[in-house]
C-alpha positions in Angstrom: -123.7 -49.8 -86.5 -124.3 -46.6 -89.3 -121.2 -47.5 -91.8 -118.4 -44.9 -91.6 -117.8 -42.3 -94.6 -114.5 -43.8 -96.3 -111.5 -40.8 -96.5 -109.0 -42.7 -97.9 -107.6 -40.0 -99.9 -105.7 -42.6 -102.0 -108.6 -44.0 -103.3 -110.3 -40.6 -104.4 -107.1 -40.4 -107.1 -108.9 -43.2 -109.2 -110.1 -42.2 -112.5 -113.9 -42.3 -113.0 -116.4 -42.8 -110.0 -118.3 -46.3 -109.5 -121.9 -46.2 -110.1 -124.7 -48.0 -107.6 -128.2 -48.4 -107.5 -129.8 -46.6 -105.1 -131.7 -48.6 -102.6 -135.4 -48.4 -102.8 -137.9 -49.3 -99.7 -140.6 -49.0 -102.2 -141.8 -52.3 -103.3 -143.7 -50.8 -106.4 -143.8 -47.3 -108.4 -147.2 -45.5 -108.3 -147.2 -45.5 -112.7 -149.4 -42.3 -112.5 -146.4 -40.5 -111.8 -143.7 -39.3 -114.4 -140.8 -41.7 -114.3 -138.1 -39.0 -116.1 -137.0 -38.1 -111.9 -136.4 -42.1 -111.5 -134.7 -42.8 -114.7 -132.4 -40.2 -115.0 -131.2 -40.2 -111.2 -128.4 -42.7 -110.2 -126.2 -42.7 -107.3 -122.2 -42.9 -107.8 -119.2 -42.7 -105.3 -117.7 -39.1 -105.3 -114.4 -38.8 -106.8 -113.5 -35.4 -105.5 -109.9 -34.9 -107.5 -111.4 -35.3 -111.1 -112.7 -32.5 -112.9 -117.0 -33.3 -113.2 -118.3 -34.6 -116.3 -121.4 -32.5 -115.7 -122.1 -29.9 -118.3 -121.6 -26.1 -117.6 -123.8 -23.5 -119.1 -121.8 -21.6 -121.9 -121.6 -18.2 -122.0 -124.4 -17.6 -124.2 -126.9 -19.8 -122.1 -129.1 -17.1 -120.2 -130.9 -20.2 -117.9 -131.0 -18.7 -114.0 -130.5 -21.1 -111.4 -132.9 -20.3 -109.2 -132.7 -21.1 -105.1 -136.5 -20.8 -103.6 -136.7 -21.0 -99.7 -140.1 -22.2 -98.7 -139.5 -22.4 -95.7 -136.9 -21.9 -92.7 -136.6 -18.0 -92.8 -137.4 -15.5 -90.8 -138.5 -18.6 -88.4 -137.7 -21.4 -86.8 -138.5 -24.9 -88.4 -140.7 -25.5 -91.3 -136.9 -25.6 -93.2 -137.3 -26.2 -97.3 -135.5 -25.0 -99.9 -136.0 -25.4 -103.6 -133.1 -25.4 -106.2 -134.1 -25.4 -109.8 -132.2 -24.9 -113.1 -134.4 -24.9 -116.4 -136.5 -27.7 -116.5 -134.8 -29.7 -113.6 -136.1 -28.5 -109.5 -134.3 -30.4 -106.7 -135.8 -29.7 -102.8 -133.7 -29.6 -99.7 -135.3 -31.3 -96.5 -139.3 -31.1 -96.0 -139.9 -29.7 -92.7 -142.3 -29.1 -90.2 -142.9 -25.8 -87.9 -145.1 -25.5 -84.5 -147.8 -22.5 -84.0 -147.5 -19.3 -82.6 -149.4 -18.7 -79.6 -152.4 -16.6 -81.7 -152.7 -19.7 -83.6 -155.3 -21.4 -81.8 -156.2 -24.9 -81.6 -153.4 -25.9 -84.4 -151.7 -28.8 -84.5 -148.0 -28.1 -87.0 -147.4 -25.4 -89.2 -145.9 -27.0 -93.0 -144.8 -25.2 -95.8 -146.8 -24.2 -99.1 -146.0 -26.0 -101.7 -148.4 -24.9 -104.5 -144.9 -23.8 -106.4 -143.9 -28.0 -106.7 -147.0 -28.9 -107.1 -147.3 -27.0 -110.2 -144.0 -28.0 -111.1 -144.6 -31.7 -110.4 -142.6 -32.7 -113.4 -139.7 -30.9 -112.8 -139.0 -32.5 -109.4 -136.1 -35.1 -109.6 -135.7 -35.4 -105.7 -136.2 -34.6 -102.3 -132.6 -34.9 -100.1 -133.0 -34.4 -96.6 -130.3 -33.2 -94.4 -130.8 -35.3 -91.3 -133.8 -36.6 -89.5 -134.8 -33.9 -87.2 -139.0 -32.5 -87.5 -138.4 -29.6 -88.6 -136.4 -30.9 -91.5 -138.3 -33.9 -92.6 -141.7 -33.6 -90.4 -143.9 -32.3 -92.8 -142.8 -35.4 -95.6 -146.2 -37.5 -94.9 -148.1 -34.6 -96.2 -145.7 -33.6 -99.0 -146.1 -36.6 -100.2 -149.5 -36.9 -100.8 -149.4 -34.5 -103.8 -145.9 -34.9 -105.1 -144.0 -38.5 -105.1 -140.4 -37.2 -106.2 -137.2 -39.6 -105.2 -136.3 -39.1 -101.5 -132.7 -39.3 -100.1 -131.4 -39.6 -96.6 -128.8 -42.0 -95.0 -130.5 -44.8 -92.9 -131.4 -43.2 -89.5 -132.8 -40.4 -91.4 -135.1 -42.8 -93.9 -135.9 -44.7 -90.9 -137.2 -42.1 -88.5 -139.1 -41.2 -92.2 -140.5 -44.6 -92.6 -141.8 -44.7 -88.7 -143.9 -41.5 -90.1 -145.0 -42.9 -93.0 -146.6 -45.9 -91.8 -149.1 -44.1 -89.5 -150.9 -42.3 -93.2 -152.3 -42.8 -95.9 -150.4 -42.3 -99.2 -151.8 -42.8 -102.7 -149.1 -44.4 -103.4 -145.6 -45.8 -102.7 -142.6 -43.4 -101.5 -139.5 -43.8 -103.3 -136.9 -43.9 -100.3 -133.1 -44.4 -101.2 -130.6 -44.4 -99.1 -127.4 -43.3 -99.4 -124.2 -42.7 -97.1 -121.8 -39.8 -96.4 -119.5 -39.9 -99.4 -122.0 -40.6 -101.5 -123.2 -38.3 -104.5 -126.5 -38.9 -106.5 -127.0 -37.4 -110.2 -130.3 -35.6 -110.3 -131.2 -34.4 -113.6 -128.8 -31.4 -114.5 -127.6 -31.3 -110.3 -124.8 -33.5 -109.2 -125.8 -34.0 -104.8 -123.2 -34.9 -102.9 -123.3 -35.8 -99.1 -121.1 -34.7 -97.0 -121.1 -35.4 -93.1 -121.1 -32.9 -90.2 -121.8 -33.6 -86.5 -125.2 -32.7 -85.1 -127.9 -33.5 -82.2 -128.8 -36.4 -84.2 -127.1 -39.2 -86.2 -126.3 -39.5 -89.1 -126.5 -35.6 -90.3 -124.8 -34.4 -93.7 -124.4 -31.4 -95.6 -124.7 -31.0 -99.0 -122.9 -30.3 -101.7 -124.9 -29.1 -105.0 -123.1 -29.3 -108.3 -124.9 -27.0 -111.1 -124.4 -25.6 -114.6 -123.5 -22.3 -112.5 -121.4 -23.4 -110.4 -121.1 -25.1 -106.7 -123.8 -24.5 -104.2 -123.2 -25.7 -100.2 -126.1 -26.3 -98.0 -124.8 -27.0 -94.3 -128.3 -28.2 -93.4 -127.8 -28.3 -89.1 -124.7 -28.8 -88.1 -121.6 -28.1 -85.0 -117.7 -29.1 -85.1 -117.9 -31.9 -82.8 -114.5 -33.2 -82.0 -115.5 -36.1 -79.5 -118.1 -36.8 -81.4 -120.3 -40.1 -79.1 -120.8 -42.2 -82.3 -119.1 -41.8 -85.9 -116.5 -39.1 -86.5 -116.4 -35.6 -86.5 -117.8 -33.1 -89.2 -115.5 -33.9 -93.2 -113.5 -30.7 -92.9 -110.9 -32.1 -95.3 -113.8 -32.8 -98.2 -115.5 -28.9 -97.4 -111.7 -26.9 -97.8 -111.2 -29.1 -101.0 -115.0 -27.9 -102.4 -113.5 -24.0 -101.4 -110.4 -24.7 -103.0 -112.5 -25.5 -106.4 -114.6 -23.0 -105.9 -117.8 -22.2 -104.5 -120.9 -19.7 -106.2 -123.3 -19.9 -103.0 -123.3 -21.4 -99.3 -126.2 -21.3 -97.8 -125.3 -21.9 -93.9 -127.6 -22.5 -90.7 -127.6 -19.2 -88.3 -129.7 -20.6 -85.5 -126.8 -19.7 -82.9 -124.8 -16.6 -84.8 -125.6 -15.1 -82.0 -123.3 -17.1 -79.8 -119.8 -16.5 -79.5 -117.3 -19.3 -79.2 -118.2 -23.2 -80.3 -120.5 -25.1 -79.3 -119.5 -27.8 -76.4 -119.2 -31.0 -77.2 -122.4 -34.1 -76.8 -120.1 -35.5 -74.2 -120.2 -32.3 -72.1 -123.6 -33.8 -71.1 -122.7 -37.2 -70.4 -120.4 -35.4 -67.6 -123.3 -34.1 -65.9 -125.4 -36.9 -65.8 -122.7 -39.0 -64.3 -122.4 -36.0 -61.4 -126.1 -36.5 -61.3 -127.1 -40.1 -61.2 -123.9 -39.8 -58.4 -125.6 -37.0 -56.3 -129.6 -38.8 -56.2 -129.1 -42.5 -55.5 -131.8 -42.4 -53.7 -134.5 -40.2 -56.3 -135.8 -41.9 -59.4 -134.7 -39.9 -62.5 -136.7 -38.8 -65.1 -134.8 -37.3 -68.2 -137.2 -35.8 -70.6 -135.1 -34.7 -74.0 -135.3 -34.5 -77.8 -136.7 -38.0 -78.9 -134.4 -37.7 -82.1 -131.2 -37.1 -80.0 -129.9 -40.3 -80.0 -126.5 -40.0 -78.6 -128.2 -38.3 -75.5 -130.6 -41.4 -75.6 -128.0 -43.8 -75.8 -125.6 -41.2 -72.8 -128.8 -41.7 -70.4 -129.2 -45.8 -70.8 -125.0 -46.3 -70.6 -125.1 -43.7 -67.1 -128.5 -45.5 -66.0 -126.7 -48.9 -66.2 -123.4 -47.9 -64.8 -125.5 -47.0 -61.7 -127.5 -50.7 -61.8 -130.7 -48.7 -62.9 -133.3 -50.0 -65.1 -134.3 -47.7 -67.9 -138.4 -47.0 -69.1 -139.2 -45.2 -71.8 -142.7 -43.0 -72.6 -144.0 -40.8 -75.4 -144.8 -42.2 -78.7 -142.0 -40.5 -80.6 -139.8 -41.6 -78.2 -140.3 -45.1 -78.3 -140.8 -44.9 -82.2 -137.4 -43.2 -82.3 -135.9 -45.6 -79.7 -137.1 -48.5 -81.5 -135.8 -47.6 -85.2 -132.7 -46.5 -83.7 -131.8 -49.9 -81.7 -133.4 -51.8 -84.9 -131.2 -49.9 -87.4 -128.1 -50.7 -85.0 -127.2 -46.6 -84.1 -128.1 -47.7 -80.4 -127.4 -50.0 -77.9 -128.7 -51.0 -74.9 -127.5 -53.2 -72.6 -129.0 -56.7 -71.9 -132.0 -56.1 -69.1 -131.7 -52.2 -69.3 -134.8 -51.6 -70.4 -138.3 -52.7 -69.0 -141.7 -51.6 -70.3 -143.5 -48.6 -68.8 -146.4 -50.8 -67.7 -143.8 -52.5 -65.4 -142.3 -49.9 -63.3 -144.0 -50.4 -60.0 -142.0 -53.4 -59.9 -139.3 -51.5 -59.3 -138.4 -49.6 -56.3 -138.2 -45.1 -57.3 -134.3 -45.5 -57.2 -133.8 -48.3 -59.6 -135.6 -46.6 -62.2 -134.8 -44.1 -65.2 -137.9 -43.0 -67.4 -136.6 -41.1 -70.4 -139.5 -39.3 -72.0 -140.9 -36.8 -74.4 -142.5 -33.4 -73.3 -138.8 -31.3 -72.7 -141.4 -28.6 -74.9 -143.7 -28.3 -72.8 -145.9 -29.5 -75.4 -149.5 -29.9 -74.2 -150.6 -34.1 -74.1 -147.0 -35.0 -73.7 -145.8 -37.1 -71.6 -143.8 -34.9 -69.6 -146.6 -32.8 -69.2 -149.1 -35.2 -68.5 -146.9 -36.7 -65.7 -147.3 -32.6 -63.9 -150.6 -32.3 -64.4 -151.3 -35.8 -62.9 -153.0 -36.9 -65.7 -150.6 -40.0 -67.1 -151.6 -43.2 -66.4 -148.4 -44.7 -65.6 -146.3 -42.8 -63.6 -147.1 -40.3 -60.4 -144.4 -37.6 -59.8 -143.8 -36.4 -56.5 -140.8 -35.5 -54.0 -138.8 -39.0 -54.5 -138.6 -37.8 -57.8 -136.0 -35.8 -60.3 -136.9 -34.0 -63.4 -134.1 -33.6 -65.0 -134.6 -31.4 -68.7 -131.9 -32.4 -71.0 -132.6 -29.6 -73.4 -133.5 -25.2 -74.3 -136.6 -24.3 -75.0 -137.2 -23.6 -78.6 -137.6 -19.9 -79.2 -141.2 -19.1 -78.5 -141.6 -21.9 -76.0 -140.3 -20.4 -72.9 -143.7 -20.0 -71.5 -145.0 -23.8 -72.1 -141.9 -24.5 -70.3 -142.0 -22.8 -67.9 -145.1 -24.1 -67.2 -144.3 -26.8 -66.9 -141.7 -26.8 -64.3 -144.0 -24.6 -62.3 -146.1 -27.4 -62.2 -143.2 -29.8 -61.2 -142.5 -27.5 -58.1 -145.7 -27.5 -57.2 -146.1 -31.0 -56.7 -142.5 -31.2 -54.7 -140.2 -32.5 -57.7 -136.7 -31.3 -58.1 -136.3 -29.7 -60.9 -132.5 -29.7 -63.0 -132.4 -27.2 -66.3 -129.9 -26.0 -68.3 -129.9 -22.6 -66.6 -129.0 -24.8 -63.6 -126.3 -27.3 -64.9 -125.1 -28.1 -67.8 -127.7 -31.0 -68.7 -127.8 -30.0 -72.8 -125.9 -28.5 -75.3 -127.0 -27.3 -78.7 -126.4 -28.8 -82.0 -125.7 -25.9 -84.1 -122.6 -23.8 -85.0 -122.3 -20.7 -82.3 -120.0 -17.8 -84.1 -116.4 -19.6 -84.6 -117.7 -22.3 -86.3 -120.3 -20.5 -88.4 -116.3 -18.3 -89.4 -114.7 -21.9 -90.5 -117.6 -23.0 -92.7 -116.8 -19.7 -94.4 -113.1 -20.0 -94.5 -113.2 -23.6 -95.4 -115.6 -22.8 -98.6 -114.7 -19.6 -99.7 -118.1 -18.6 -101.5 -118.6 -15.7 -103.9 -122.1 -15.5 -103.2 -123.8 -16.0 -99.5 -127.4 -16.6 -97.9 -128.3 -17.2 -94.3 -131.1 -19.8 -93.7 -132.3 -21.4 -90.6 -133.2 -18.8 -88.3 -135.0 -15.4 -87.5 -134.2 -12.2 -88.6 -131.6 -11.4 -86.1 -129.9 -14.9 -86.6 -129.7 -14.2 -90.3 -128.7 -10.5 -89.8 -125.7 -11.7 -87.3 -124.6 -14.7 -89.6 -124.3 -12.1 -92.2 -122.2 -9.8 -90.0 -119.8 -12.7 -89.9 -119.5 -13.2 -93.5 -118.8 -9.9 -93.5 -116.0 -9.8 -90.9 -114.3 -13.3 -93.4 -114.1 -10.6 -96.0 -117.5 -11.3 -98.3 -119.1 -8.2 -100.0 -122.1 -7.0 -98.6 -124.0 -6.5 -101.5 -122.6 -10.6 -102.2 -124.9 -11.4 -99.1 -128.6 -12.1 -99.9 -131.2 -12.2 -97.2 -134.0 -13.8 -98.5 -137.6 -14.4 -96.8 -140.1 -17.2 -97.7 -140.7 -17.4 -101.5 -138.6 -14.8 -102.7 -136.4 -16.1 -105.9 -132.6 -16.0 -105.9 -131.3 -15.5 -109.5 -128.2 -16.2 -110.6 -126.6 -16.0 -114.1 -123.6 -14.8 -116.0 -124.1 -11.1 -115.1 -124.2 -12.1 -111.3 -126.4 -12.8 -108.2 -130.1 -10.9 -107.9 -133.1 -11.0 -106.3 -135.8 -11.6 -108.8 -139.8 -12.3 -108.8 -141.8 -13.8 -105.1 -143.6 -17.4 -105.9 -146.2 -18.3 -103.6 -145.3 -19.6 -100.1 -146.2 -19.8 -96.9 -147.7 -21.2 -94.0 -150.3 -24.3 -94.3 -152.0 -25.4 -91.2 -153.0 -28.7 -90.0 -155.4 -28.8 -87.4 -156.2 -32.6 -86.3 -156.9 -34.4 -89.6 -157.6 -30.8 -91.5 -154.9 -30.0 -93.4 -155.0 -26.6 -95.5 -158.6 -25.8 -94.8 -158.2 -23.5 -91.4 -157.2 -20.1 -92.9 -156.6 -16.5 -91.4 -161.0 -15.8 -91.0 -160.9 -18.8 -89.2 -158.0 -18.0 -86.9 -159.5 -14.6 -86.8 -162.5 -16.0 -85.7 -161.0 -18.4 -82.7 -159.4 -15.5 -81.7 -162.2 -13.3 -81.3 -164.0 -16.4 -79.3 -161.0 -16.6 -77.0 -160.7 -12.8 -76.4 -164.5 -12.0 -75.8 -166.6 -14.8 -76.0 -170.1 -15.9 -77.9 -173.7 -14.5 -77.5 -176.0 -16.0 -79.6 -179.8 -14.7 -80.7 -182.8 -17.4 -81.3 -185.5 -16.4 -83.0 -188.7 -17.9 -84.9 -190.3 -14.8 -88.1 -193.1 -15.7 -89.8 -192.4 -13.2 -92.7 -196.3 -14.0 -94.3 -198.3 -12.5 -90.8 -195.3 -10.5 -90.1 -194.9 -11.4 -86.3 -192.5 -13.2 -83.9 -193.6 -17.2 -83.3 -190.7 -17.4 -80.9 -188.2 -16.1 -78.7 -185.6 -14.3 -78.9 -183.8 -16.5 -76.5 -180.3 -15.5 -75.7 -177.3 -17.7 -75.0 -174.3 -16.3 -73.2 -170.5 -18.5 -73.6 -167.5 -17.2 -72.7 -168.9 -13.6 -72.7 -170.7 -13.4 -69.3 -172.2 -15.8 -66.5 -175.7 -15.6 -67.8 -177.2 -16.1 -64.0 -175.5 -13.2 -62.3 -176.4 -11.0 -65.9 -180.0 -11.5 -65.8 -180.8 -7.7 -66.6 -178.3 -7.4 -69.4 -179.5 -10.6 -71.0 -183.1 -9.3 -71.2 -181.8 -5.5 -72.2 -180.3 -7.4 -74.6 -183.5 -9.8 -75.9 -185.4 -6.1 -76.0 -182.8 -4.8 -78.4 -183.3 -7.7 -80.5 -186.8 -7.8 -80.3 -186.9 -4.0 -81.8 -184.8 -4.8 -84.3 -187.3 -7.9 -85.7 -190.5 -5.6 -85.6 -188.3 -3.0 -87.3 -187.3 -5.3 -90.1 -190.3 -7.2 -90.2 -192.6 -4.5 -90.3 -191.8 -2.7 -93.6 -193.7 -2.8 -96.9 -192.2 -5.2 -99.1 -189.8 -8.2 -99.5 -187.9 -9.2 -96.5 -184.2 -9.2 -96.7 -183.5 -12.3 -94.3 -179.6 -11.5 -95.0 -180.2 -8.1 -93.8 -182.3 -8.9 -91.4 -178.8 -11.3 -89.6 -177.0 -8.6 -90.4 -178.9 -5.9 -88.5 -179.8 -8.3 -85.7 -176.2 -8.8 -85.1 -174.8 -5.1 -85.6 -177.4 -3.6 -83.2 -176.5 -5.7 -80.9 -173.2 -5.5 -80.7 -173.6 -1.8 -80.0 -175.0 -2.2 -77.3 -172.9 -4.9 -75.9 -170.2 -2.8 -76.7 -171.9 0.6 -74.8 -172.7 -1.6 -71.6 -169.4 -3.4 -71.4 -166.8 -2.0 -73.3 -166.6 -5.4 -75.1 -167.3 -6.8 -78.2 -168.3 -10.8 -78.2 -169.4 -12.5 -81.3 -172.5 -12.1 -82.0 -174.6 -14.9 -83.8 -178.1 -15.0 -84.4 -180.3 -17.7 -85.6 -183.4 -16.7 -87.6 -186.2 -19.8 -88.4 -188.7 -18.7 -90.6 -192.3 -20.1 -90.7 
C-alpha cells in the first residue's frame, strides 16, 4: 500500500528538517554527464513552521526568475513547464500530446526542447506531478538528450520505469522517489510535494521555493472528499503556504468552465454496482483510462461482488495493471483475474474485460474488438460496452466512431451522456476559487488548457479579488519575468511541437505534413519518361500513373490528354539550342500539367514526374 503523507502538526514544530537520500533506480551514472544537478540536490522532510534557510535575492540582485511553459497551453497535453533562476533551471512534468486530425499519419505530439538542451547544465531536475501521459509520456524521448534527476512518488516512477524499459537510452535515468511531504533542494529551488486527489494515484502539487519568492504548481488535481485510496487533497499545508505568502500559482484550468465541484471517484462505483445489478446475464466490457487506478481497482471489487471473473486487454492496460498490483496501490482478489487467452472458458456472464480504447484510438483494443479485428474477443448482442470516461477535446469524432460501430454490430452501449459511468479528475469552478483563497498569490498564470479554459480560470481569479493586469496568460515559449520592480512578460524562446511518427522522431516537419495532406485531399499522378539529351529525342514513354486522383480505367481519355501534354512539354524542352536544364525540365513537366489537370477537373493532385536520361 502507497505510504500516507504524515500531518502530524506536532511534529512540524521541530527545529531543523531531517535530511535523506533520495532513492535512485539507477544502478550506475552515465559519467558524460555533469554531476553539479546530482551533488547539490538532496531530499529533506518539510518543516513548514520554520522560516527557510534558503537565500533571498537582495535588493540590489537584478537575477529574473524566469517561468517558461513548453508546453500545456493553449492545448491539451504535451504539459511542461520550465522554472529557472540564474544559472539553476528546474522542469515541471514532461508530457506528451496526440495529433490533430490534419496531422496525418502521426503517432504523439512532445514538446521542443532545444531551450534545455542548450541549457543542459543548468538542469538540476525533472519533478513530475503524477503519472498521467500527458504529464510524463514524452520522458523516454526527453531523456535521450538530457539526463537531469527525475522525481515522482512510486506509482508515478513506476508507470515511468514500465516506459523506459521498452527504449533505448544512452544511459542510465536517475529516478528518485519521494512522498507527499517530502521537499527536495535543487540548486537555488527548495521543491516541495504536496498531495491533492486526482484520476490517478498518487498525484501532488508543488510547491517551489525561490530567491523571489513562493511559486505553486497544482499540476492536475479535484477536492476529493471520499477519496477510494489515501486521503483527500493537503488543504491544511496549501492555506499555511498562502498565509506565508505566495508570488505565483500557476493552477490547472481544464474544467473552469464547469460550475460546481467535481463529483467524487466513488460516484462511479455507484453506477457500476446499478449496472453489473441490471445485466446479469450480458458480459461487461469496461473500457477506461489505463492510469485510473481507483476505477481499475472499483471495476475488479464490483466484478467480484457479482462472482465474475475479470480479463484484462491493451498493453498499457496490463503494464499499468501490473506495476500497480506489483507496487501494492491495487488489489485484486484471489481468482479474479484470468488471462485474455482463457476467456472462452468462461460462459459471457461470468466475465468482465477491462480494456484500453475509451479514445477511440485506432489499433486499440476497444476498437479492434468493433471492427472485428481482435483476436481474442468477438462482441456482439450478449454483450455490454460500457465507456467509463469523456472524450478528450478533439476526440469526439473517433469516439463516436466507435460506438457507431458497437451499434452496428448489436452491442449495448452505456456513456457518460447516458449514466454517470465517469467523472473528471480536475477542479470544475469552486474548487479552482479555493485553490485561490487557500494560496492567496500576488501574481497568477493559467496552465493546462485551451484558450477559453485559461480565459475562464482567469475570470475566476478575478472574481477572488486578483488584479487583472496580476494575471498573465502565457502561450508556448513565451518568458515570464519576475524581479523586484514586478511581474512582465519578456523575450519568446523556441518551443513547440515535435512529431514522432513510428520510430521518427523530429524529422516529419510542416512540408511534409503539407505534403500528406495534399495526397489525402487530391491524390498522385505521376509522369515516366526516358530523354536522351545527346540525339535530343524520347527513348520512352511517358507513362502515366494515376493514385488517389482518378480510376485510371474509366479515365482512359484524360490519361492520354494528359501523356500528350507531357509529351509537348519534352520536345519543347528538349528541342532548344543549348544546355538542358533537367531541373527545369521537372519543373515544367510538372506545372503544365497541373494546369491542365486543374482546367479538366477543377482539382489539383500532386504531380510527380520521373525523368531517366540516356
Amino acid at each position: 500500500m502507497p505510504k500516507k503523507e504524515k500531518q502530524n502538526t506536532e511534529s512540524r514544530k521541530t527545529s531543523g528538517a531531517r535530511t535523506a537520500r533520495g532513492k535512485s533506480s539507477a544502478s550506475s551514472k552515465d559519467k558524460s554527464e555533469p554531476r553539479r544537478a546530482a551533488s547539490e540536490t538532496t531530499k529533506t522532510k518539510s518543516s513548514p513552521r520554520k522560516p527557510r534557510s534558503e537565500p533571498r535575492a537582495g535588493k540590489n540582485d537584478t537575477t529574473k526568475l524566469r517561468i517558461i511553459p513548453l508546453g500545456g497551453l493553449n492545448e491539451i497535453g504535451k504539459n511542461m513547464t520550465v522554472i529557472e533562476y540564474g544559472d539553476d533551471i528546474i522542469v515541471v512534468d514532461c508530457g506528451l500530446g496526440f495529433p490533430d486530425e490534419d496531422m496525418l499519419g502521426i503517432d504523439l505530439v512532445i514538446p521542443d526542447i532545444t531551450y534545455l538542451e542548450n541549457n543542459r547544465d543548468k538542469i538540476r531536475g525533472i519533478f513530475l506531478t503524477h503519472g498521467h501521459e500527458d504529464h510524463i509520456g514524452a520522458m523516454p524521448y526527453v531523456l535521450r538528450s538530457i539526463n537531469p534527476p527525475v522525481y515522482g512518488t512510486r506509482l508515478t516512477l513506476g508507470i515511468v520505469k514500465n516506459k523506459l524499459s521498452e527504449f533505448s537510452l544512452p544511459w542510465d535515468p536517475q529516478l528518485n522517489e519521494v512522498s507527499a511531504g517530502d521537499t527536495i533542494k535543487a540548486g537555488v529551488f527548495s521543491v516541495e510535494f504536496i498531495r491533492v486527489n486526482h484520476s490517478i494515484a498518487d498525484a501532488c502539487c508543488l510547491a517551489i521555493n525561490t530567491p523571489r519568492g513562493m511559486l505553486v504548481h497544482t499540476g492536475d488535481f479535484k477536492l476529493d472528499l471520499t477519496p477510494i485510496e489515501g486521503e483527500m487533497m493537503n488543504i491544511t499545508r496549501l492555506g499555511e503556504l498562502g498565509k506565508r505568502g505566495v508570488l505565483l500559482l500557476m493552477c490547472e484550468s481544464t474544467n473552469a468552465e464547469r460550475a460546481g465541484y467535481t463529483p467524487s471517484e466513488r460516484k462511479v462505483g455507484q453506477s457500476l454496482e446499478y449496472i453489473f445489478s441490471t445485466n446479469a446475464d450480458k458480459r461487461i466490457i469496461v473500457a477506461t483510462f489505463s492510469s485510473n487506478v481507483h476505477r481499475v481497482q472499483q471495476i475488479i471489487d464490483t466484478s467480484a461482488r457479482h462472482g465474475r471473473r475479470v480479463a484484462v486487454t491493451g498493453r498499457s492496460m496490463i503494464n499499468i495493471v501490473n506495476a500497480a498490483v506489483e507496487l501494492g496501490y491495487m488489489n485484486i482478489p484471489s481468482g479474479t483475474l484470468v488471462d485474455i487467452n482463457d476467456i472462452k472458458r468462461y460462459k459471457p456472464e461470468q466475465l468482465t474485460l477491462i480494456t484500453t480504447g475509451s479514445q477511440g484510438e485506432p489499433m486499440s483494443a476497444l476498437y479492434r474488438m468493433a471492427y472485428s479485428d481482435h483476436s481474442q474477443v468477438t462482441l456482439g448482442a450478449q454483450d455490454l460496452v460500457v465507456l467509463s470516461s469523456s472524450a478528450i477535446p478533439g476526440n469526439e469524432k473517433t469516439v463516436s466512431r466507435v460506438i457507431n460501430e458497437l451499434c452496428r454490430r448489436g452491442v449495448h452501449v452505456l456513456h457518460d451522456s447516458s449514466m454517470e459511468v465517469h467523472v473528471s479528475g480536475h477542479a470544475c469552478q469552486e474548487e479552482l476559487k479555493l485553490m485561490q483563497a487557500l494560496t492567496k498569490p500576488k501574481y497568477f498564470m493559467p496552465i493546462h488548457g485551451e484558450y477559453r479554459h485559461m480565459t475562464a480560470n482567469r475570470e475566476l481569479a478575478l472574481s477572488l479579488g486578483i488584479e487583472s493586469n496580476n494575471i498573465f496568460i502565457s502561450d508556448v515559449g513565451k518568458v515570464l519575468e519576475i524581479d523586484r520592480k514586478g511581474a512582465r512578460f519578456g523575450e519568446t524562446v523556441q518551443a513547440g511541437n515535435v512529431l514522432v511518427d513510428g520510430y521518427s522522431v523530429g524529422d516529419i516537419g510542416n512540408i511534409v505534413l503539407r505534403d500528406r495532406k495534399h495526397l489525402a485531399e487530391d491524390g498522385l499522378v505521376v509522369v515516366v519518361a526516358s530523354v536522351d539529351l545527346q540525339d535530343k529525342i524520347l527513348v520512352s514513354g511517358p507513362e502515366v500513373v494515376s493514385r488517389g486522383f482518378v480510376y485510371v480505367r474509366e479515365s482512359e481519355e484524360l490519361m492520354d490528354e494528359v501523356r500528350e501534354v507531357a509529351i509537348n512539354t519534352l520536345f519543347e524542352c528538349i528541342s532548344g539550342r543549348g544546355k538542358v536544364d533537367k531541373i527545369q525540365i521537372k519543373n515544367r513537366v510538372r506545372d503544365d500539367i497541373s494546369k491542365f489537370l486543374m482546367s479538366k477537373t477543377k482539382r489539383k493532385p500532386m504531380v510527380l514526374p520521373i525523368i531517366m536520361y540516356v
